[in-house]
VMD Tcl script that draws the C-alpha trace (Angstrom):
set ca {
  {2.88 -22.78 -3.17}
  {3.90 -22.09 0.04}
  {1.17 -20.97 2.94}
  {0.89 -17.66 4.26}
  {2.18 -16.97 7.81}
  {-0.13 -16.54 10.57}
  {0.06 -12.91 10.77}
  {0.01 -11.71 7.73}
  {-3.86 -10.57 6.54}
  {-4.53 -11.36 2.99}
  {-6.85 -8.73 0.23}
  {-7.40 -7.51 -3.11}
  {-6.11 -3.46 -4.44}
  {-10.06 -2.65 -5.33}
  {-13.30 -4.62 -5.67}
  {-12.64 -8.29 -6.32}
  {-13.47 -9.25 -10.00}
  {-15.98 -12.10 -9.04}
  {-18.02 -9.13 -6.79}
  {-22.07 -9.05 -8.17}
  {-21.50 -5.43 -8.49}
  {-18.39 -2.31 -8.64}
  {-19.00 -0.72 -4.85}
  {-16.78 -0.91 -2.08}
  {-20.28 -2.23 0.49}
  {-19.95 -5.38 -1.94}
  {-16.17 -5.57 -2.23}
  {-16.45 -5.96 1.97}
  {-19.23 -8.73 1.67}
  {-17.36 -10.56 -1.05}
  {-13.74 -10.21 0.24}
  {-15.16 -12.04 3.32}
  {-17.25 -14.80 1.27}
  {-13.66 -15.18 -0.35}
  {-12.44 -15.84 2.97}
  {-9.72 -13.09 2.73}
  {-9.10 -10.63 5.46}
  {-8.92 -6.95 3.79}
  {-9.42 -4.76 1.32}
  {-7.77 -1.53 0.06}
  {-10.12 1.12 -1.34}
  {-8.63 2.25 -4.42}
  {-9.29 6.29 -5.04}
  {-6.36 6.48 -7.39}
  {-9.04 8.46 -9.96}
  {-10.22 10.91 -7.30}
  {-11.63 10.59 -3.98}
  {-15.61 9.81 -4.85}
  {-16.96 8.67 -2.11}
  {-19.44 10.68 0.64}
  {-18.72 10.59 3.89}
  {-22.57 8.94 4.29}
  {-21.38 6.17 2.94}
  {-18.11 5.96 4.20}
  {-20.09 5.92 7.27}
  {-21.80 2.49 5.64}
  {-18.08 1.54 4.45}
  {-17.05 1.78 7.97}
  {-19.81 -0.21 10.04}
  {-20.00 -3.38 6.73}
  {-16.40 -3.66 7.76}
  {-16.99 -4.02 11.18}
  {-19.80 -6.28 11.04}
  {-17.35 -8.42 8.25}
  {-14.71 -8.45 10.81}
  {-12.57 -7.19 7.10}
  {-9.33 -4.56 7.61}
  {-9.57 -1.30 5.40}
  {-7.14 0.75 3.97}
  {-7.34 3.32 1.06}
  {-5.08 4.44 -2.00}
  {-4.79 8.02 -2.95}
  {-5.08 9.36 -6.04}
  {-2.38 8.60 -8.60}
  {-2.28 12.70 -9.36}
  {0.33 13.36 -6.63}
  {3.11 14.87 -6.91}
  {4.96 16.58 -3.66}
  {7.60 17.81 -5.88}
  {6.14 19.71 -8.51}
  {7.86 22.84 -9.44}
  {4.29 24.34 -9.42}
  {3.49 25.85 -6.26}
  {-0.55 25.30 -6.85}
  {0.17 21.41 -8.00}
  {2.13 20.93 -4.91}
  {-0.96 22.93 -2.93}
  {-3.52 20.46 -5.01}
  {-1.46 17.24 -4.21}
  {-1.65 18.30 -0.62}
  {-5.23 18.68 -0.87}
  {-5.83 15.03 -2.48}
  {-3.48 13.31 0.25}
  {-5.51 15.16 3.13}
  {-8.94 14.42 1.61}
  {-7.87 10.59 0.99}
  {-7.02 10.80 4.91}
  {-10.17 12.33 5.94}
  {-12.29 10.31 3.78}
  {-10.36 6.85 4.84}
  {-10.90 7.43 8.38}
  {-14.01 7.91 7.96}
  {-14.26 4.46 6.61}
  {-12.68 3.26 9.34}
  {-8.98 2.55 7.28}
  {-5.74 2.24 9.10}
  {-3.51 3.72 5.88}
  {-3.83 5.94 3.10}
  {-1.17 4.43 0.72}
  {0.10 7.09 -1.31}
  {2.96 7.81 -4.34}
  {4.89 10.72 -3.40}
  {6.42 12.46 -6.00}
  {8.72 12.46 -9.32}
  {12.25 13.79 -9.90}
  {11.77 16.09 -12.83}
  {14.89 18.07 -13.37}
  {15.96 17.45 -10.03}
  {18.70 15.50 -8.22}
  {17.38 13.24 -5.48}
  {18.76 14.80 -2.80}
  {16.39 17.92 -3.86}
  {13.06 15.78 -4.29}
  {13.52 14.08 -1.17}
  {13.95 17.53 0.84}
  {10.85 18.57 -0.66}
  {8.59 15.76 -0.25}
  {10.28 15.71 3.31}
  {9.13 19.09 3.78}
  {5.49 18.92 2.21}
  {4.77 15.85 4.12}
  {5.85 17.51 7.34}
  {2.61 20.29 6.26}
  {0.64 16.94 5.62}
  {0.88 15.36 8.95}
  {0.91 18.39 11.45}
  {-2.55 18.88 9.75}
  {-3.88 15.41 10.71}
  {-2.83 15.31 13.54}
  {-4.77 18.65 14.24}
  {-7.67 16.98 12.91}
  {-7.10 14.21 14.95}
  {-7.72 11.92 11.86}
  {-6.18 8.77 13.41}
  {-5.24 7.36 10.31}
  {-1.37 6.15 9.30}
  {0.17 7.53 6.10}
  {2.13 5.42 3.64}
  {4.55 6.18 1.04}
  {5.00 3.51 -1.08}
  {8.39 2.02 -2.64}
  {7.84 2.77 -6.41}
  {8.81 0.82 -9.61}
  {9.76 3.64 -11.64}
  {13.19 4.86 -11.83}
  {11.60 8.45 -12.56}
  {9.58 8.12 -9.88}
  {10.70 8.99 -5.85}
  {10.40 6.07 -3.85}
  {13.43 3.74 -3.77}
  {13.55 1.73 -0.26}
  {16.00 3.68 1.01}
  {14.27 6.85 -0.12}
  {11.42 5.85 2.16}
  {12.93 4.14 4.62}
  {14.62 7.57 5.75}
  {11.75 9.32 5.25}
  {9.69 7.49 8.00}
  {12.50 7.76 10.34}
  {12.53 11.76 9.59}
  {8.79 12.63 9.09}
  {6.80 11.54 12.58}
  {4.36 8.94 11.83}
  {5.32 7.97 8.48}
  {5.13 4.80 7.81}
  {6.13 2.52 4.33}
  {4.13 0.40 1.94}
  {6.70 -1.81 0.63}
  {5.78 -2.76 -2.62}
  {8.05 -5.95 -3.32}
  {7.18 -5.60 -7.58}
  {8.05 -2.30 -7.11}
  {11.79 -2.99 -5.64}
  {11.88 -5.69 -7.71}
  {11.69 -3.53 -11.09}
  {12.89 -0.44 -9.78}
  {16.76 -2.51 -9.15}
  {15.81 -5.84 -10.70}
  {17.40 -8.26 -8.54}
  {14.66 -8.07 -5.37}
  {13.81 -11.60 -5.94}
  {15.19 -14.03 -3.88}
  {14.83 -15.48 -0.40}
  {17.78 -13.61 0.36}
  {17.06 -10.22 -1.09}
  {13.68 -10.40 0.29}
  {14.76 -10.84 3.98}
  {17.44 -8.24 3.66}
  {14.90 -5.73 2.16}
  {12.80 -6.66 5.36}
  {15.66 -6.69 7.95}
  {16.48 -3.18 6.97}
  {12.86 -2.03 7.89}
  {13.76 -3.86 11.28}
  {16.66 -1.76 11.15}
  {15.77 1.53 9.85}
  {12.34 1.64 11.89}
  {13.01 -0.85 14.12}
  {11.74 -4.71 14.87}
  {8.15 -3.26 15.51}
  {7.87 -2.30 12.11}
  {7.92 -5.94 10.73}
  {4.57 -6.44 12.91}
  {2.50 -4.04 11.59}
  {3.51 -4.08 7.70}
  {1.56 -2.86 4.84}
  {2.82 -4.90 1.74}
  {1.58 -4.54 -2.11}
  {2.64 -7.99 -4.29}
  {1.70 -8.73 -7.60}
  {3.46 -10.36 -10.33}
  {5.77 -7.66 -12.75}
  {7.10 -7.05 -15.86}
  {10.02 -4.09 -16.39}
  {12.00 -3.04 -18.29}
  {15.61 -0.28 -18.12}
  {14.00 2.23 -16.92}
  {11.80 0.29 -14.42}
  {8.17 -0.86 -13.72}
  {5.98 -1.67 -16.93}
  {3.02 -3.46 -15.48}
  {1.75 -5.19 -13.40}
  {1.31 -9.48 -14.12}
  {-0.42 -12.66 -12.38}
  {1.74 -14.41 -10.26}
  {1.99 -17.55 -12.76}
  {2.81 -14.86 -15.70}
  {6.09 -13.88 -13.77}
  {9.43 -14.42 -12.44}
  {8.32 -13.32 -9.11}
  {9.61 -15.73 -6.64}
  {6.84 -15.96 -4.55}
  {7.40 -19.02 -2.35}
  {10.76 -17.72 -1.38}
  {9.01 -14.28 -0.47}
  {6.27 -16.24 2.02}
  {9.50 -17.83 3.06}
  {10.96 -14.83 4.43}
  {7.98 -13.29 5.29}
  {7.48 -16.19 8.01}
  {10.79 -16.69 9.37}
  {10.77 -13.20 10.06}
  {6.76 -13.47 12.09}
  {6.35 -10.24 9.97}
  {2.67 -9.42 10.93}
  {0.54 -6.89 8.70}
  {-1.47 -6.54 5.82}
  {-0.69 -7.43 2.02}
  {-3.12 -6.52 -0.65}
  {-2.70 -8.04 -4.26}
  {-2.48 -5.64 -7.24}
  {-2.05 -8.70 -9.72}
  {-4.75 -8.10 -12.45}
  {-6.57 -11.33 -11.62}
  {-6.65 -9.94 -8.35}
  {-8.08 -12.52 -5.48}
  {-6.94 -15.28 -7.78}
  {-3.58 -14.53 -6.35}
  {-4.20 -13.27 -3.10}
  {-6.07 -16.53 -1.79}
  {-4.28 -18.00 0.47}
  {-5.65 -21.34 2.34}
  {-7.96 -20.49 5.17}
  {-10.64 -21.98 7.37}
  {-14.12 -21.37 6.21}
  {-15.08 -17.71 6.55}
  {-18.39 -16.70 9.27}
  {-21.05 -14.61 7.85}
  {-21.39 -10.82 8.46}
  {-24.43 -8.73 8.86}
}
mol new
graphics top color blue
foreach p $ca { graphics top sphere $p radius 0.5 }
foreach p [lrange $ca 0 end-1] q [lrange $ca 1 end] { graphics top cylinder $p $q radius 0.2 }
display resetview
């Protein structure tokens, strides 16, 4: 397998499955035992967590020297034709933001929306608008904390890379998660050195070369099907090409964070590293 570049941090989606016990104060200590570098906070269920002990969240990642970020809830959807869904998905995106910068994350990662009945062109002017509500409010609360719409692997789902990639230039502060499983089931034909650095050339592009230094990337191994995404697989269960990914990852010096949503979780996201310190 071939080694990560330099500036890429390595972590798990949720607790690591060798953790002594299901919080996110062990998921710190052991993602820095593992000698990985970060850790997403999944709230895809709801957000659960007190701001007390985000507050503890917050100064265990310090003290591990480990990188944060948090997913929100799965029940989102920016394009419901119900005005108090739309309200309610609002609500869960916001709270995921307040919570997650209280734990000191840099993203909330987040799944916009789903066609429905509705062309594309009509989803993506209402997410467009929604999110527009969503971000004048944070920045009135001064959350400091990046939002992230992620490339999804359903085709009923909003989120192609172009979908998003247009949206961050459009909505101020956006930024993507680019979920490479995602694109990959979504079209399937992502996998390749070649598709992978033209996927990551048009971020360069679209947001420009800055973008490719502060990336947030999900990776996992996938299985799909016609209409898209199925689930999610190890690495060593799927066609992924995952060498050829690193590959373009590093001749491109992308820099960021990528967090592994494979089911055997840090199984696949360790990466060779030098031996990690001890936090307090």
């Amino acid at each position: 397998m071939a080694t990560a570049p330099k500036g890429l941090l390595f972590g798990t989606a949720g607790v690591p499955l060798s953790t002594s016990e299901d919080s996110s104060l062990a998921a710190i200590e052991r993602i820095k035992a593992l000698g990985l570098d970060c850790l997403e906070i999944e709230f895809v269920k709801g957000v659960k967590m007190g701001f007390d002990t985000a507050r503890k969240v917050r100064e265990k990642a310090a003290a591990c020297g480990v990188r944060l970020s948090v997913h929100a809830p799965y029940f989102i959807n920016l394009n419901s034709e119900d005005p108090g869904k739309r309200l309610s998905s609002q609500e869960r995106l916001l709270n995921t933001a307040r919570v997650g910068a209280a734990c000191g994350a840099a993203s909330v990662v987040f799944h916009a929306a789903f066609y429905g009945k509705d062309s594309a062109e009509k989803t993506y002017a209402a997410v467009k608008k929604e999110l527009g509500t969503i971000q004048s409010i944070v920045r009135t609360e001064r959350l400091g904390i990046t939002l992230r719409v992620e490339t999804m692997g359903k085709r009923s789902q909003f989120g192609s890379l172009d979908e998003v990639l247009t949206l961050c230039r459009e909505v101020d502060g956006l930024q993507p998660c680019l979920d490479f499983s995602h694109l990959y089931a979504r079209e399937g034909k992502v996998n390749s050195y070649t598709d992978f650095h033209r996927v990551l050339s048009k971020v360069a592009r679209k947001l420009g070369p800055r973008a490719l230094r502060n990336v947030h990337i999900h990776i996992a191994g996938i299985h799909y099907g016609d209409k898209g995404e199925i689930k999610h697989l190890n690495l060593e269960d799927a066609d992924f090409r995952y060498d050829e990914w690193l590959q373009a990852l590093r001749d491109l010096a992308v820099e960021g964070l990528v967090i592994c949503e494979s089911p055997n979780l840090e199984e696949d996201a360790l990466m060779p590293a030098a031996p990690p310190a001890p936090c307090v």
